[in-house]
N, C-alpha and C positions, 0 to 999 in steps of 0.2 A: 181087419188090418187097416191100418191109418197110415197118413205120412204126417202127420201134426207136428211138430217137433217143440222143444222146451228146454230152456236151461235152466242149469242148477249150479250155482255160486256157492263156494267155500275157502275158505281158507286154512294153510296149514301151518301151525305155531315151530318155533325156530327150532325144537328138538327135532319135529318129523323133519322138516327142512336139512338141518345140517345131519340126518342119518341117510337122507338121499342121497345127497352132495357126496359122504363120505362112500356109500354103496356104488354111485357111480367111478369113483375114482380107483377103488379096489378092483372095477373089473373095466379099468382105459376105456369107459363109457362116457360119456356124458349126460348130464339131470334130461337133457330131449329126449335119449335113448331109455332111460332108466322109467321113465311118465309115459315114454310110449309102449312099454314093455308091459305097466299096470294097466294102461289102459285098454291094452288090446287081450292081455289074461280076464281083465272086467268083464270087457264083448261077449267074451268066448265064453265067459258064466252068463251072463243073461240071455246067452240067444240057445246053446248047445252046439255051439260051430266049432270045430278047431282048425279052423283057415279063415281067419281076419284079413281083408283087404283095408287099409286105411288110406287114402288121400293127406296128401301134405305137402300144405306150397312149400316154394324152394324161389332163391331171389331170383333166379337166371339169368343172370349176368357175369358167367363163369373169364371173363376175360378182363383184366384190367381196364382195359381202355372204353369197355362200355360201362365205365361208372359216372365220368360226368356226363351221359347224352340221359336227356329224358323221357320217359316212357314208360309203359307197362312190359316188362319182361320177365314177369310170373312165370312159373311152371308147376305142374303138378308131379308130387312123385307118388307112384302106386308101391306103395307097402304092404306087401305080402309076410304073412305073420302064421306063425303053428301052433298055438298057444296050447301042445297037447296035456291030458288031465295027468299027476303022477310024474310031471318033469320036475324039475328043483326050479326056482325063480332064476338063479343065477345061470344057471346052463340058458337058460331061456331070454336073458338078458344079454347075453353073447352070441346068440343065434339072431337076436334082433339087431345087436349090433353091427357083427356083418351083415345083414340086409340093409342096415341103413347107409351102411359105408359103402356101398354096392351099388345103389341107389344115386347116391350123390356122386360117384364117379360117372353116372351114365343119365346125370341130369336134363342136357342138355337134347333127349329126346324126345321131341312129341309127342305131348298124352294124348293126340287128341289121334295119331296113329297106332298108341300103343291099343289104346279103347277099342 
């Protein structure tokens, strides 16, 4: 077991592009929810887990008035994900949906209490 870690750089041509866009709009997602939804089904094939926790900053600055002061007001939101084997993409992309919507209404908590 290692923690080495490595990226891996690609890109995707305007068809795959505008059939995300379009997939996300068909089910009141957005391309965030739709990439985060492949990439935690990906997880779930490489490890054999089907409970994906994923990290994801969020701006924290849920209030109008703290946009002009400056500072670091990061958050982290923990996404909880079921990616189980035998689900349809879609059903599964509407389950991630509400967890992200879910998430970002309860941003404004402390991950470092939720941990």
């Amino acid at each position: 077991r290692s923690f080495a870690g490595d990226k891996v750089s690609f890109t995707l041509d305007q068809e795959v592009t505008s059939g995300l866009h379009k997939l996300a709009r068909e089910n009141g997602s957005t391309l965030y929810m739709v990439l985060l939804a492949a990439y935690t089904a990906f997880l779930s094939r490489l490890s054999g887990q089907e409970d994906i926790i994923v990290g994801s900053p969020i701006a924290g600055r849920p209030h109008k008035d703290l946009e002009p002061i400056l500072g670091m007001f990061v958050n982290t939101l923990a996404l909880r994900t079921r990616p189980e084997g035998g689900k349809p993409f879609v059903q599964y992309l509407q389950e991630v949906r509400e967890t992200a919507l879910e998430a970002f209404e309860h941003q404004d908590y402390p991950f470092e209490e939720l941990v």
